[in-house]
N, C-alpha and C positions, 0 to 999 in steps of 0.2 A: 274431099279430094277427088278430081275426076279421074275415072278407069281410063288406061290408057290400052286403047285397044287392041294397038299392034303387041304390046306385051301380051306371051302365054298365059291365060289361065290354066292351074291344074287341081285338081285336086289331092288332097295328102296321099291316098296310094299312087298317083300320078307319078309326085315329086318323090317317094320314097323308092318306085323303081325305075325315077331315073336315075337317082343317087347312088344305086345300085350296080346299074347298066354304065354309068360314069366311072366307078370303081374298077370294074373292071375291063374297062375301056383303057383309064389312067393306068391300073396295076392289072397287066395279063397273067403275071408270073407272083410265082411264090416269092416272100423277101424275107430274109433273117431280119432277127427284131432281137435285141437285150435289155434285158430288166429283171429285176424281182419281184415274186412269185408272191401275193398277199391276195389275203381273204379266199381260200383255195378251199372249193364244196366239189363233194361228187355226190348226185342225187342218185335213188333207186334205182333210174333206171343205166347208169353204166358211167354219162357222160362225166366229163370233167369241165370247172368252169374257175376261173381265177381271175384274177386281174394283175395285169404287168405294169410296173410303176418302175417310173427312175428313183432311186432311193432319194430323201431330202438331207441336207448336206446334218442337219441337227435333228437328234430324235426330237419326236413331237411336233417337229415342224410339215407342212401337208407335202403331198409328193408333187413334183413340178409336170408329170407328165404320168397320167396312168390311160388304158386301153381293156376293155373287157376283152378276156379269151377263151372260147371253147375248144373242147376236142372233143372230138366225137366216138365212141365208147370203142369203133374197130380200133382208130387210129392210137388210142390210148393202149391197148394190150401192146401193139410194137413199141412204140413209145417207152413202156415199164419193161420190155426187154431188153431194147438198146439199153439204157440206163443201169439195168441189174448187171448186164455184161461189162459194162464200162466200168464198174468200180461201186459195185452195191448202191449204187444211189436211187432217189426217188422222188417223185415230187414234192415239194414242201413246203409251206409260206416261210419268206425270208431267203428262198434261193436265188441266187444268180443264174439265170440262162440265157442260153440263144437256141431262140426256137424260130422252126423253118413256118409263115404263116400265110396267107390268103387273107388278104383285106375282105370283108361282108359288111354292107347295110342288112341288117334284119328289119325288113319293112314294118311288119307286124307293130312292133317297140320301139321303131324308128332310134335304132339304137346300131352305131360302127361297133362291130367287133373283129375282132383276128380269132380266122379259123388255124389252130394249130395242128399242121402235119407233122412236123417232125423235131427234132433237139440234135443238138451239137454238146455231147455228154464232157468231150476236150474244152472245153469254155469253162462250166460250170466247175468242174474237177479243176482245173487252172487257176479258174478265181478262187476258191476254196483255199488253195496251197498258199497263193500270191496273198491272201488276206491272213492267213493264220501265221505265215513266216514275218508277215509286218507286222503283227500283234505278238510276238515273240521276241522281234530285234528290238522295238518299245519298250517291250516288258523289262528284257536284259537289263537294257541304258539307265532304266528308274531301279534295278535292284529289286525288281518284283520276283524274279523267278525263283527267288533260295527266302524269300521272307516270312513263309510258312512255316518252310520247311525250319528254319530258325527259332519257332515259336517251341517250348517247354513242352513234353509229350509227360504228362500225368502216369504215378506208377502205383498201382495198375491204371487203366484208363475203365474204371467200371458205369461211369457217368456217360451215358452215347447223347451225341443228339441226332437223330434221323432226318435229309431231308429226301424224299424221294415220291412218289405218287404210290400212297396208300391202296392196297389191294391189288399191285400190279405182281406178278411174279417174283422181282428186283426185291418187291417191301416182305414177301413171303419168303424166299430164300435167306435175306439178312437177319431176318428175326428168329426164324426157325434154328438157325446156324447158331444164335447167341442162347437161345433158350437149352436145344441139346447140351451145351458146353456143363452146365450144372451151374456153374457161374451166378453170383447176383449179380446182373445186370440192372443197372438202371436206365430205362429207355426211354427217350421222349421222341416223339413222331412229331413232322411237321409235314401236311397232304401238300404238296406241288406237281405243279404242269411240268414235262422233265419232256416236253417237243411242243412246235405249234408256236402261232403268233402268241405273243405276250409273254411266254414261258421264262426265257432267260432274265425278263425283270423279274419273274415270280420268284424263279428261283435264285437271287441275288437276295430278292427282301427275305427270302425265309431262312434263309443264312443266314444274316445277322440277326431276326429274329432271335434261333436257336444259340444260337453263340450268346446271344445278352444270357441267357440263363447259366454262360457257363458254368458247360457240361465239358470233362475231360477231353473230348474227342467230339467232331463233327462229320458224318459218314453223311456224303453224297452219290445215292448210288440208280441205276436204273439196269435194267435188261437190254440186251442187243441189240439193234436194228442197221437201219443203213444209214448211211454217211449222211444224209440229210435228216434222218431222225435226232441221229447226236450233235449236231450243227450249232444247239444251244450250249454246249459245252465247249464249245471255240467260241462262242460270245464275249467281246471285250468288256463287256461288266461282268460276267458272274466269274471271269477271271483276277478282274483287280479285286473284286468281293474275294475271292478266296484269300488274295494274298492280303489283302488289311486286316482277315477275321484277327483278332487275339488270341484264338483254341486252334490246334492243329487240323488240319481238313482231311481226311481219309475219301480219298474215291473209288467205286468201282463201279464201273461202267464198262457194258458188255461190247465194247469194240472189237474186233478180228486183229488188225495189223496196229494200225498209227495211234500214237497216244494222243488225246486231245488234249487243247493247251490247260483246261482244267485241270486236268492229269498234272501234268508239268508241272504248273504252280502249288498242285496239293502238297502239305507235307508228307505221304504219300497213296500211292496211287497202285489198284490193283486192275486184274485183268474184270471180275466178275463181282457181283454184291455179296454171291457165297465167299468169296476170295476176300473179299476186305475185309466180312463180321468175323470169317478166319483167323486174318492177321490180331483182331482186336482179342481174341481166345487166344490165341497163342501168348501173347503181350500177357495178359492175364493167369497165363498157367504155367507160361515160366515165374512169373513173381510169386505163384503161390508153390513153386518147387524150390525156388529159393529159401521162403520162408517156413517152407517145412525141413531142408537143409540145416538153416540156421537152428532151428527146434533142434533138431538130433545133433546137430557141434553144441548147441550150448547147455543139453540135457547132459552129451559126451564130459562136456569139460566139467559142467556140474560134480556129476561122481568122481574126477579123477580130483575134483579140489578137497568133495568129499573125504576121498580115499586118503587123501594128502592131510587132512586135519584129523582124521580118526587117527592113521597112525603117529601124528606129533600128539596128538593128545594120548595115546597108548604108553609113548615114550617120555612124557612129562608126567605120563601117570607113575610109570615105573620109577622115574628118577625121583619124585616126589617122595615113596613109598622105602625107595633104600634112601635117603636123606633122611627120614624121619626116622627110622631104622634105627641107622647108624646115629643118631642126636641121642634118641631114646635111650641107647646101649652106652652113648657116652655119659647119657644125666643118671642111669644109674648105676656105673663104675664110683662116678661121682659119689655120688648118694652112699654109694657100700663104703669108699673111703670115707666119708665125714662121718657114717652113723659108728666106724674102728677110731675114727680120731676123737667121736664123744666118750663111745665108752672107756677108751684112757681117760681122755681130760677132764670128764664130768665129776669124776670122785676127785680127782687134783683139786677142778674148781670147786669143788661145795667143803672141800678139807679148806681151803683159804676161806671162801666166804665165812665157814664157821668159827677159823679164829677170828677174823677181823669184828664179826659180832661180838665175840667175848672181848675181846677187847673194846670195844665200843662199849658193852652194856657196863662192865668196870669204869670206863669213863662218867656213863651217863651212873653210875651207883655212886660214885665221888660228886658228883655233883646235885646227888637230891639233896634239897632241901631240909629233909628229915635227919640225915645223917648231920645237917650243916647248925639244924637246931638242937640235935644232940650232945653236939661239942659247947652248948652255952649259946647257941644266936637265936636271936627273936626275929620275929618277921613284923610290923606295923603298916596297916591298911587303914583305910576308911572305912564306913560304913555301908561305900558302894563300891567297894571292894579295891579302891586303888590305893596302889602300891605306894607307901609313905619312901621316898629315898633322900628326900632334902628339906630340909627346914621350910623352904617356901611350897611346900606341897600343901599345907596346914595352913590353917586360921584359928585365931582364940575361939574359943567355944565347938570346933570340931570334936565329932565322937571320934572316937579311935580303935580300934582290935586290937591285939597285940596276941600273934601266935606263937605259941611255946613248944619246948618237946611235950609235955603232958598236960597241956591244953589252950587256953586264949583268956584274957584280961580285956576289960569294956576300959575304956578311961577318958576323959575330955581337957582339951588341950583348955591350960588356964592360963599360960606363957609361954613362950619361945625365945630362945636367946642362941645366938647364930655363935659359932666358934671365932676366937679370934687366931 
């Protein structure tokens, strides 16, 4: 291809500061600029550097329009004072702002950036309110904001699940708080990003994490900061996470005035991480005043049922003892009369029994035998002893006895001839 010669040649620092000298030719003056604050470094030596992106309409989707930005480390100290005056805030990834900027080519890295002077803190605070009051009339409409709080609170709730950033103040106050109590607690800790890019998905998954293991209670908590530090707890996920958990969600998070919609939707929500492991001690120490209540009503009622069957048994004892008394004294009244009605009747009875003997033994004296063979009668037997009484008792050639009053006759039947 032939050089065409009336075109400029330049060289790359040439063209980089004419693009430069163009910029600010095009832009003489400062311009407000809005976007969200992502991938936000402040190096040793002071400056701040970030990148301003139009958010993309679907997470995970790339941002339509983003701009490197620096301030420069003076500009940055007014900067973090307008902001702390306006409403505790500070800079953060994932903010909304409108910052006052100067367009720069940086030759060097041939790279456009926006020098930032200054911020418009009424923007930011506006978006914030405007975003968390439409993630709230949302919440309402679908019945998220009482669905937590609906969820069974465990009695006592001695089962915690923790999710907060391990080692930070927040994770030392709630634990210390549960340990002093005396309490068996059982604690399970889950480490989370609780600020910063990525945070609020962090802390969503470690919600339900802790939750599959339900544990009584689910405490979400951190320490103080500014209104862009807690910015992850107005997150529209780690708020519908709260409200689908199936364990009740306990927050404390160290904010000053406004609740965060986290708050809201917890089943409930304290001022501070000392303040919520609190509420979970108290939950526990009333249930265990209860149950020492109950102890002393039901040791109470004990002895009074006690007291109640010793004395019926005292008095079944008593009634038993004159009952038995009073039988005893009647069996032997008894007894004395029968033993005054034997000694009459006993000589009455043994004067009859011993006539009736005599008289008996005179019957049974008329009827021996010996008297009966004394008068002329023989008695005739067999030889095996039976009794001859009829003609057919005998056979010809039978022996015979024949007993007499002074003695017996042998004889053998030689005939028989029956009476006519």
């Amino acid at each position: 291809m032939a050089v065409d010669e009336e075109l400029p040649i330049l060289t790359t620092t040439e063209l980089g500061n004419l693009l430069k000298n163009g910029l600010r030719t095009m832009f003489p003056e400062q311009v407000w600029v809005e976007g969200q604050i992502t991938g936000l470094r402040i190096p040793r030596a002071g400056h701040v550097y970030f990148d301003l992106i139009d958010p993309p309409e679907e997470p995970g989707q790339p941002a339509p329009a983003k701009f490197s930005v620096a301030m420069w480390r003076g500009t940055r100290a007014k900067v973090e004072k307008v902001l702390a005056e306006a409403g505790n805030l500070a800079l953060e990834n994932d903010l909304q702002v409108r910052i006052l900027v100067k367009l720069d080519f940086y030759v060097p890295h041939g790279r456009l950036q926006l020098i930032m002077e200054g911020i418009d803190p009424s923007f930011t605070l506006g978006k914030l309110a405007a975003d968390r009051d439409r993630l709230l009339r949302a919440l309402a409409d679908e019945g998220l904001i009482d669905q937590n709080r609906n969820v069974f609170l465990a009695d006592p709730p001695l089962r915690v699940g923790l999710v907060t950033s391990i080692g930070s103040a927040a994770h030392a106050d709630f634990v210390t708080e549960l340990e002093n109590s005396g309490f068996g607690f059982n604690l399970l800790v889950c480490d989370t990003r609780v600020q910063g890019e990525g945070a609020a998905e962090q802390v969503a998954h470690n919600l339900q994490v802790v939750a599959s293991h339900k544990p009584d209670v689910v405490a979400l908590v951190r320490g103080g900061g500014s209104a862009a530090d807690l910015l992850v707890f107005d997150n529209e996920l780690v708020a519908r996470t709260i409200a689908a958990l199936p364990v009740p969600v306990f927050t404390g998070i160290g904010h000053e005035i406004d609740q965060s919609v986290a708050d809201l939707v917890a089943h409930k929500s304290f001022k501070t991480p000392t303040a919520c492991a609190g509420a979970l001690v108290d939950a526990v120490r009333l249930y265990d005043d209860l149950l020492t209540g109950l102890r002393a009503a039901l040791g109470e009622r004990v002895h009074v049922v006690l007291d109640y069957a010793q004395q019926r048994q005292d008095h079944l004892s008593q009634r038993i003892t004159q009952s038995a008394s009073h039988a005893i004294n009647r069996q032997a009244d008894r007894l004395k009369n029968l033993c005054q009605r034997l000694v009459v009747t006993a000589p009455q009875r043994l004067d009859r029994c011993h006539d009736q003997l005599e008289t008996q033994a005179l019957q049974l004296r008329a009827l021996d035998p010996a008297r009966v063979l004394a008068r002329g009668w023989s008695i005739t037997r067999t030889v095996d002893g039976r009794l001859i009484t009829q003609i057919d008792d005998v056979s010809a050639a039978d022996e015979l006895i024949t007993t007499l009053a002074d003695g017996t006759v042998s004889s053998t039947v030689t005939a028989k001839e029956a009476s006519s």
